[in-house]
C-alpha positions in Angstrom: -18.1 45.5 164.8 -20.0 45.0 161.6 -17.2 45.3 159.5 -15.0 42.5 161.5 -17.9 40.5 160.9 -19.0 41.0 157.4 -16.0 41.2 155.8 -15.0 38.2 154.6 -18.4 37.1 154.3 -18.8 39.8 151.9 -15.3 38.8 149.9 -17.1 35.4 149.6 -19.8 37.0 147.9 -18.3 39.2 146.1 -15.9 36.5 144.7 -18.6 34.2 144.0 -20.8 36.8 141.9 -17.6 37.6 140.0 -16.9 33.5 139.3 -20.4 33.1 138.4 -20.5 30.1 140.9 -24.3 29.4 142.1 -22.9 26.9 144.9 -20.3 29.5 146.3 -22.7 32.3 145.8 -25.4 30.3 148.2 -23.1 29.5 150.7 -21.6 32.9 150.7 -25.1 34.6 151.2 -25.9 32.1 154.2 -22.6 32.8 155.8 -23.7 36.6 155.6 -27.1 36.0 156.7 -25.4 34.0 159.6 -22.7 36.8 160.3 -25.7 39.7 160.7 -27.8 37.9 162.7 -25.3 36.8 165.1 -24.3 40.5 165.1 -27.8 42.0 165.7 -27.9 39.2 168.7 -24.6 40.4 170.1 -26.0 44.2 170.4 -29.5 42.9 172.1 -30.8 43.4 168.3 -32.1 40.4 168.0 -35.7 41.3 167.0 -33.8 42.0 163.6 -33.6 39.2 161.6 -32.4 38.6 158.3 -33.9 36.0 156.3 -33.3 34.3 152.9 -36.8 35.4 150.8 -38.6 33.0 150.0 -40.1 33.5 146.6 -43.3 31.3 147.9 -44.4 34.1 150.7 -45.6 37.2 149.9 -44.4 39.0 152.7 -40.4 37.9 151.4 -41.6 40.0 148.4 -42.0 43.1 147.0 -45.4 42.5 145.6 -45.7 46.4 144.8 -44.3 47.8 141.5 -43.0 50.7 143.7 -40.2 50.6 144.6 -39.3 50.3 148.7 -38.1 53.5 150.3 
């Protein structure tokens, strides 16, 4: 299941990283946010969520010079 739902998300991101495009490269991150949350809903993992950080909470960031494990 994930990889008929990430795929072409993934291509889109892909492509837009390689194209340098900042507008395509948003809309290609949401569309993979979107495509694993709707995932982790379909398999009653819903308590999973995958969020855009925001650089304005702390808990979106590694505040820790360590890196996570």
């Amino acid at each position: 299941m994930i990889a008929s739902v990430t795929e072409q998300p993934f291509k889109e991101l892909r492509s837009a990283i390689q194209s340098k495009d900042a507008t395509a490269f948003t809309k290609a991150y949401a569309d993979l946010t979107d495509a694993c949350n709707s995932c982790h809903q379909a398999l009653n993992h819903g308590v999973v969520e995958i969020r855009v950080p925001n650089p304005t909470s702390a808990s979106d960031l590694n505040t820790n010079s360590m890196p996570r494990n």
